[in-house]
C-alpha positions, 0 to 999 in steps of 0.5 A, a space after each residue: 932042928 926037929 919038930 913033929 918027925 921033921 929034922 932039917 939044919 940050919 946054916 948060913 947060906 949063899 946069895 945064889 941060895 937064898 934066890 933059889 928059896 925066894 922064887 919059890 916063895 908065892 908072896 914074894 912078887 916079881 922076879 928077883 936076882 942075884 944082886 938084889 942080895 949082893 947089893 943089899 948085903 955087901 959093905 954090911 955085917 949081916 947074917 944069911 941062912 937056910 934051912 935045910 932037909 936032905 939037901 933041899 932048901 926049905 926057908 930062909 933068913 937074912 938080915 944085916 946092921 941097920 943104920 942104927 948100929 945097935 939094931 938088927 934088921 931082919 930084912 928078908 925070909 919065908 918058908 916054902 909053902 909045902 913046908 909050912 908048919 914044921 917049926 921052920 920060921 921059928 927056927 930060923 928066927 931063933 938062930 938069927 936073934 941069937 946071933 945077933 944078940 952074942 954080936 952085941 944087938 940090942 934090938 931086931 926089927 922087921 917090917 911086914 906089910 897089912 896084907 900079911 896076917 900070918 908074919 904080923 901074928 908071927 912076930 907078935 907071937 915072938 915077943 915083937 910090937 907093932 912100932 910103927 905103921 907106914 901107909 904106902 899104897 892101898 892099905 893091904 899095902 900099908 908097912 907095918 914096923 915090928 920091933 923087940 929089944 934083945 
């Protein structure tokens, strides 16, 4: 993929890979581990991505079957903030909605939370809605469930 002089891949991706990228996402709290992801995705048709620069990893993407069988769940991702604005997102949600249409997914959902403008906007730029808004905590916490048919 390239986008302003910027060329990187994408590919599927490791659990040990898609970690290494979530802790160097700043709005991701806490520390994760290996088996947040091993867990989650195990038993489960589900779709892990990268994307890659010159054997960096720059963002990632993974997903997996709700439980609704005809829905996608795009359950995690971000970009590295110092490569932010390259196309990265974009890139990485275009290949897992395409994987999960040819798959037979009849719709892709995500959830974000209020304190995230920027994914909201995202995804509304991406043809998404808002279906539904969760309140949970205070509410820069509140869920915010964004969904678009395939």
């Amino acid at each position: 993929m390239t986008s302003t002089n910027f060329t990187f891949t994408i590919r599927e991706a490791s659990p040990s890979e898609l970690l290494l990228v979530h802790e160097r996402i700043p709005e991701f709290p806490g520390k994760a581990s290996l088996d947040f992801y091993t867990e989650r995705l195990k038993h489960r048709l589900h779709l892990a991505l990268v994307a890659e620069k010159d054997g960096e990893l720059l963002g990632f993407k993974v997903g997996y079957q709700s439980d609704n069988p005809d829905s996608f769940y795009s359950w995690m991702g971000g970009v590295r903030p110092e490569f932010r604005k390259h196309g990265i997102a974009d890139a990485l949600a275009e290949y897992q909605e395409n994987w999960a249409r040819e798959k037979g997914f009849k719709a892709i959902f995500f959830k974000t939370r209020n304190r995230f403008p920027a994914m909201i906007s995202f995804g509304l730029k991406r043809g998404f809605k808002i279906m539904e808004v969760i309140p949970k905590g205070g509410v820069e916490d509140y869920r915010v469930v964004m969904s678009k048919q395939l």
